[in-house]
DOBASE-817117 format. One record per residue (C-alpha): x, y, z; residue in one letter. Coordinates in steps of 0.1 Angstrom, whole numbers, plus 5000, padded with zeros to 4 digits. Layout:
<rs>
XYZa
...
</rs>
This chain:
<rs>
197522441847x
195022681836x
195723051820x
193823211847x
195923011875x
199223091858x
198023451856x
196923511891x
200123321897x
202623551880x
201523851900x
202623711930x
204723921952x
203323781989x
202923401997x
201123352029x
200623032045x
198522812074x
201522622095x
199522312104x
197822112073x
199722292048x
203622342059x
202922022084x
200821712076x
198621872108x
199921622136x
201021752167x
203521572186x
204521612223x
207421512235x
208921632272x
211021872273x
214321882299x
211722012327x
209621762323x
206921902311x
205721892275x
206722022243x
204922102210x
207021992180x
206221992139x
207721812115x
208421992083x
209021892045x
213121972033x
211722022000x
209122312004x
211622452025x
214222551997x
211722581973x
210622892002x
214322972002x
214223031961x
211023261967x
213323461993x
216023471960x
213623581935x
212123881958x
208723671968x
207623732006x
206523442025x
205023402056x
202623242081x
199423312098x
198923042125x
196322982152x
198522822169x
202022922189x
204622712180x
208622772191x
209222502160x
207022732135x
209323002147x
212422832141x
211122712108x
210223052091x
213823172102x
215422892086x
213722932055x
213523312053x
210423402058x
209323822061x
206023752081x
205523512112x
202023542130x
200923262157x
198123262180x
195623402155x
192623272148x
191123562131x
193323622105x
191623852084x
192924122107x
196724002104x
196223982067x
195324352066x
198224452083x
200624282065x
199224422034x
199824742048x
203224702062x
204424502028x
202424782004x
200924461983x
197324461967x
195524161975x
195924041938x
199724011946x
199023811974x
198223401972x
197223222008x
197722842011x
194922692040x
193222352045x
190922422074x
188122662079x
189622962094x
191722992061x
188423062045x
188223432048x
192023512036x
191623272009x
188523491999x
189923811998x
193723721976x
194523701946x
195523321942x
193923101971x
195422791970x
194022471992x
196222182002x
194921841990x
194721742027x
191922052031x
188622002041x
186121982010x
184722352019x
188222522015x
188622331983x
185422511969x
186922861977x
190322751962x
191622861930x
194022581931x
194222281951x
197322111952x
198121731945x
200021691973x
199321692008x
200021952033x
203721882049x
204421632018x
205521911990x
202322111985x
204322451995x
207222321961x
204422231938x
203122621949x
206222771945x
207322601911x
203822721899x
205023011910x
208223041894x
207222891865x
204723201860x
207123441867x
209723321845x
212223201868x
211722861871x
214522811845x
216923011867x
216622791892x
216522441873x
220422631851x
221722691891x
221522341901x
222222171867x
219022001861x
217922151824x
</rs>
């Protein structure tokens, strides 16, 4: 890890994240519903979801900027506490203004985790821009960081321990479950 990651890393306040390609490997499945007609479901990793949890613990925001609307994305950021759920956006540098605003972060305390194009923009304008390893080879180039694992298979944890780790509380959370 480099000393400009870990410091861009340790002013944190505001992670903000793509839903498909980065909290989901980027399939969509559809499955019928009880009506008949079809369903839109995602299939999320356990362990970037209490790793999103610990952010919640430690005063971190999280939240999502998707382009797509997704009653599973929904049910995912209220399991795993996030602050800020937006679907159906494509542009998304408005949405990133106006959380800024509402959450009264700089953009240097807010990191952005993408993998396709539209991600792009946000990731331009943060303070840590982060690209899943599954990303296409132009959102690596404006990355920061670019994780080793793929999106929906523990990019978000290996985020968020970097995370931790720069702000000092990645040893809190290793003492809480026993695993010094």
């Amino acid at each position: 890890m480099t000393p400009d990651i870990l410091e861009r890393a340790s002013r944190v306040k505001l992670l903000l994240m793509d839903v498909d390609g980065v909290l989901t490997d980027g399939h969509l499945i559809n499955v019928p519903g009880p009506d008949g007609k079809m369903v839109e479901t995602k299939a999320f990793d356990s362990q970037d979801g209490i790793a999103l949890q610990w952010l919640s613990w430690h005063g971190v925001k999280t939240g999502v900027i998707s382009g797509r609307v997704s009653p599973a994305t929904e049910e995912r950021a209220r399991q795993v506490l996030m602050t800020y759920v937006y679907q159906g956006h494509i542009e998304k540098i408005p949405i990133l203004e106006e959380i800024a605003a509402k959450s009264g972060f700089g953009m240097t305390e807010i990191a952005y985790m993408g993998d396709d194009l539209t991600d792009v923009v946000i990731m331009r304008r943060v303070g840590l821009a982060i690209a899943t390893a599954n990303a296409r080879a132009e959102v690596k180039r404006a990355a920061h960081f670019v994780t080793e694992a793929a999106g929906g298979s523990g990019a978000v944890r290996e985020v968020i321990e970097i995370l931790m780790k720069a702000q000092g509380k990645w040893g809190e959370i290793l003492r809480k479950y026993e695993a010094e």
